[in-house]
Backbone as a printed PyTorch tensor [residue, N CA C, xyz], in Angstrom:
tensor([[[  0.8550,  -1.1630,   0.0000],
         [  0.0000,   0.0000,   0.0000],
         [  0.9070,   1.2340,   0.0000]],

        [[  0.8660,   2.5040,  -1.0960],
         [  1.8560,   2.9660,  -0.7590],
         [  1.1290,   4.3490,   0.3220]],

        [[  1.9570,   5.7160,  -0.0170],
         [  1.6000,   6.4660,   1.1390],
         [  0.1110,   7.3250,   0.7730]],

        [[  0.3300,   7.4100,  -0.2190],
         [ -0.8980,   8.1490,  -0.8030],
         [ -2.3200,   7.3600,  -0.2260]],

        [[ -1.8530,   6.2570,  -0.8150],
         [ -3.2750,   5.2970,  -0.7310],
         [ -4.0380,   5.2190,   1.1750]],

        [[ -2.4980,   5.1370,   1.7490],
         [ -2.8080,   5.0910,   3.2950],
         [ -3.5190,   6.0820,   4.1130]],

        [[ -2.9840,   7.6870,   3.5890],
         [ -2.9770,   8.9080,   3.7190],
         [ -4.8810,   8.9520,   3.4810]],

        [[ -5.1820,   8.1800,   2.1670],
         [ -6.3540,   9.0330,   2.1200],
         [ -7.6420,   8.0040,   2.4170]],

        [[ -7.2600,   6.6500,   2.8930],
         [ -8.2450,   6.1220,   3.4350],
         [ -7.6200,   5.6970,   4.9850]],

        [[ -6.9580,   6.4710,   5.5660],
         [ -6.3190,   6.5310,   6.8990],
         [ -7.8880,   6.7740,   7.9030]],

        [[ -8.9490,   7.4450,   7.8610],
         [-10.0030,   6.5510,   8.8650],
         [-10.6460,   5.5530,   9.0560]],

        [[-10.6740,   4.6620,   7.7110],
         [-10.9610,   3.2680,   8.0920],
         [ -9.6330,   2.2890,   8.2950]],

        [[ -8.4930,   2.5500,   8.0070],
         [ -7.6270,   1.6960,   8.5870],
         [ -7.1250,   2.1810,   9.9710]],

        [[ -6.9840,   3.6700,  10.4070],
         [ -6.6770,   3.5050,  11.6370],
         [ -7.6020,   2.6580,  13.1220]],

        [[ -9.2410,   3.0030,  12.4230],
         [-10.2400,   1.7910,  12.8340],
         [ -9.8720,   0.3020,  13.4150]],

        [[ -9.8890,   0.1140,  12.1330],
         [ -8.8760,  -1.6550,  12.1760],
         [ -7.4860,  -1.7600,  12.8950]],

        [[ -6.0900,  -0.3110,  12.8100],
         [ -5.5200,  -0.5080,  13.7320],
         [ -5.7230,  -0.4290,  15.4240]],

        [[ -6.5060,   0.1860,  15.6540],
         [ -7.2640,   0.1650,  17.0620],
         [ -7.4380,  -0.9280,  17.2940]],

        [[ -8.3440,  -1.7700,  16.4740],
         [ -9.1930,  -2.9670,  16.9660],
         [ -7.6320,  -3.8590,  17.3040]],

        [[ -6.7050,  -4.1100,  16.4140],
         [ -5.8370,  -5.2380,  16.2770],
         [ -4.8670,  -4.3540,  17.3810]],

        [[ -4.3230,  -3.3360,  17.4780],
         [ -3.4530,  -2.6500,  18.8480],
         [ -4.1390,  -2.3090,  19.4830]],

        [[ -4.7670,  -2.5860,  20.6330],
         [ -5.9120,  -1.6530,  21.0510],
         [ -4.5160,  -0.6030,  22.2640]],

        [[ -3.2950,  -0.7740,  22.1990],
         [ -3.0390,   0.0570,  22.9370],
         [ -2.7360,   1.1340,  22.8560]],

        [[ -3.2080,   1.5100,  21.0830],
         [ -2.4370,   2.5970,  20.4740],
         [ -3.3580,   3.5400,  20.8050]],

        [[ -3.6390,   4.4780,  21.6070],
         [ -4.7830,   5.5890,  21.4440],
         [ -5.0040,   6.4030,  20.0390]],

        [[ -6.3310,   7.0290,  20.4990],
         [ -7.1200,   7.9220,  19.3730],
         [ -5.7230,   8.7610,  18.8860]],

        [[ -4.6320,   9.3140,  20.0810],
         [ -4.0410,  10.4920,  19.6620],
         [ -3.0840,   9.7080,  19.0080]],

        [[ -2.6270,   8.8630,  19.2780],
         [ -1.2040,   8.1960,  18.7730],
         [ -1.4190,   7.7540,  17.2040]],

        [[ -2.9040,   7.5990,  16.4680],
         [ -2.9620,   7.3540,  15.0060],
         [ -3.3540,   8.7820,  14.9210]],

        [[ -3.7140,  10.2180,  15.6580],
         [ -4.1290,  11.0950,  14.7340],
         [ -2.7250,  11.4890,  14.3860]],

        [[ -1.6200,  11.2800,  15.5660],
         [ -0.5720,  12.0670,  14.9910],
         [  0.4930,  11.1900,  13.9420]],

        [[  0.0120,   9.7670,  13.9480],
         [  0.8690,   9.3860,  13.1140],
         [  0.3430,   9.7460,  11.4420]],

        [[ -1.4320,  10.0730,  11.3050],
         [ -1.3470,  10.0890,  10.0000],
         [ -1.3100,   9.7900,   9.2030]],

        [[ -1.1870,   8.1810,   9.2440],
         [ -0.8340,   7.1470,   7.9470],
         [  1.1530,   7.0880,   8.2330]],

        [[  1.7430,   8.0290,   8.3650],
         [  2.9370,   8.1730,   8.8530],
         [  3.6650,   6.4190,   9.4310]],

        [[  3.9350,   5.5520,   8.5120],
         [  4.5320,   4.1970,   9.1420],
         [  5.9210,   4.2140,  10.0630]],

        [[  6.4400,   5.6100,   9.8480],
         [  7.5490,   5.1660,  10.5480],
         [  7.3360,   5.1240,  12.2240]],

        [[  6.5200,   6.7510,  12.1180],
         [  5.7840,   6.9540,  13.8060],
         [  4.9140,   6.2250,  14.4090]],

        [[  4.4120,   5.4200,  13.5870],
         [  3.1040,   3.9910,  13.8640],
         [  4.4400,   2.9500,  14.4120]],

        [[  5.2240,   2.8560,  13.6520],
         [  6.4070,   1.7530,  13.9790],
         [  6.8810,   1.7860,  15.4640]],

        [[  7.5920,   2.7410,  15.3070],
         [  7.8970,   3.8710,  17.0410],
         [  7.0640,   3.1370,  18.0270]],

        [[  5.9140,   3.8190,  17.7580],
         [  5.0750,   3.6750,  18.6700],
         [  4.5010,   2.0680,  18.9990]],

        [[  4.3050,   0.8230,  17.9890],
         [  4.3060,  -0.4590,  18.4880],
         [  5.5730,  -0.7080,  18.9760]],

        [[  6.4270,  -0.4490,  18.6780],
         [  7.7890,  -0.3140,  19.3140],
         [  7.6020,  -0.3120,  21.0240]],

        [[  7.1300,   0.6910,  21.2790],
         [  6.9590,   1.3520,  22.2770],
         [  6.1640,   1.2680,  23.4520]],

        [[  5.1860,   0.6330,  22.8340],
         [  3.7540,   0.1850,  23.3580],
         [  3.9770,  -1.8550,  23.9600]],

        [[  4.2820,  -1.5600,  22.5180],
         [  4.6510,  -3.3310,  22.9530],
         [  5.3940,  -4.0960,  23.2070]],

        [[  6.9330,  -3.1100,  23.2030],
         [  7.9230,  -3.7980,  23.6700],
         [  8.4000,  -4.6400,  22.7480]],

        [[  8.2320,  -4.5610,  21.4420],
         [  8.4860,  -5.0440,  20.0030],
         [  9.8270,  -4.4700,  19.8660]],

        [[ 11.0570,  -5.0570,  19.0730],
         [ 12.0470,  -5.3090,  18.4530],
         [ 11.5160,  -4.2210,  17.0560]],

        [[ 12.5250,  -3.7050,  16.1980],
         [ 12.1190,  -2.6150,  14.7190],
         [ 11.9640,  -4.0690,  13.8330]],

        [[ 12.0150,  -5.0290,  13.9590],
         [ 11.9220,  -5.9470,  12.9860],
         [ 11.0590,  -6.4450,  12.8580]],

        [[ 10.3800,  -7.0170,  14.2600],
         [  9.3630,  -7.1890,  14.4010],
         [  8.0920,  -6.4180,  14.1460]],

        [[  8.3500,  -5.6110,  14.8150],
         [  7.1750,  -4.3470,  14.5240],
         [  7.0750,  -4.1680,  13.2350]],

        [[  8.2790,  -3.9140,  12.1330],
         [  7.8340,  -3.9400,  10.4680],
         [  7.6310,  -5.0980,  10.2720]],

        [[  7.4600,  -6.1440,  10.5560],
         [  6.7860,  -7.4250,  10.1710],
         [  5.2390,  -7.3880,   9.8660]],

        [[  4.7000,  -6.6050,  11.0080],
         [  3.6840,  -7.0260,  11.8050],
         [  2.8820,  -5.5860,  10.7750]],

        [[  3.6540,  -4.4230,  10.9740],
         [  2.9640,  -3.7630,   9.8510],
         [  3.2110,  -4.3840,   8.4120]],

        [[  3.9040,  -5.0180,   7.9530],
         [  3.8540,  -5.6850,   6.6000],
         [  2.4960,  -6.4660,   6.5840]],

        [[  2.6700,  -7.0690,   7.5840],
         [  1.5710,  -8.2490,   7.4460],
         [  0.2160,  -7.2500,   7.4620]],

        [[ -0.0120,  -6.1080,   7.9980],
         [ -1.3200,  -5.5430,   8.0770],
         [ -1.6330,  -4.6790,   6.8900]],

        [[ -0.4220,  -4.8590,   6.0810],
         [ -0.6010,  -4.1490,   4.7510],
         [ -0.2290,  -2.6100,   4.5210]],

        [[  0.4540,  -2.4940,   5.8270],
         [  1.4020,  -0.6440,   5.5690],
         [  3.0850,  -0.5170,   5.3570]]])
């Protein structure tokens, strides 16, 4: 998916990222934006995820 595509249907996927992270708050997808690197960070961060892991896990969710 590239950034454009993320950028402009970014309220129904940040939706679905809620449901599947639920630890990411409302503010933590408004400020990421579609933004994968700051989404990364932040499962990083949240979950105590490895950068490899965490881009896995967004690969697999399609960002």
């Amino acid at each position: 998916m590239n950034k454009d595509t993320i950028k402009g249907d970014w309220k129904q996927l940040s939706g679905k990222i809620k449901a599947k992270w639920g630890e990411l708050t409302d503010d933590d997808l408004k400020q990421s934006e579609g933004n994968s690197e700051y989404l990364l960070g932040k499962l990083q961060e949240k979950y105590g995820l490895a950068k490899d892991k965490a881009k896995q896990h967004l690969k697999d969710f399609g960002l």
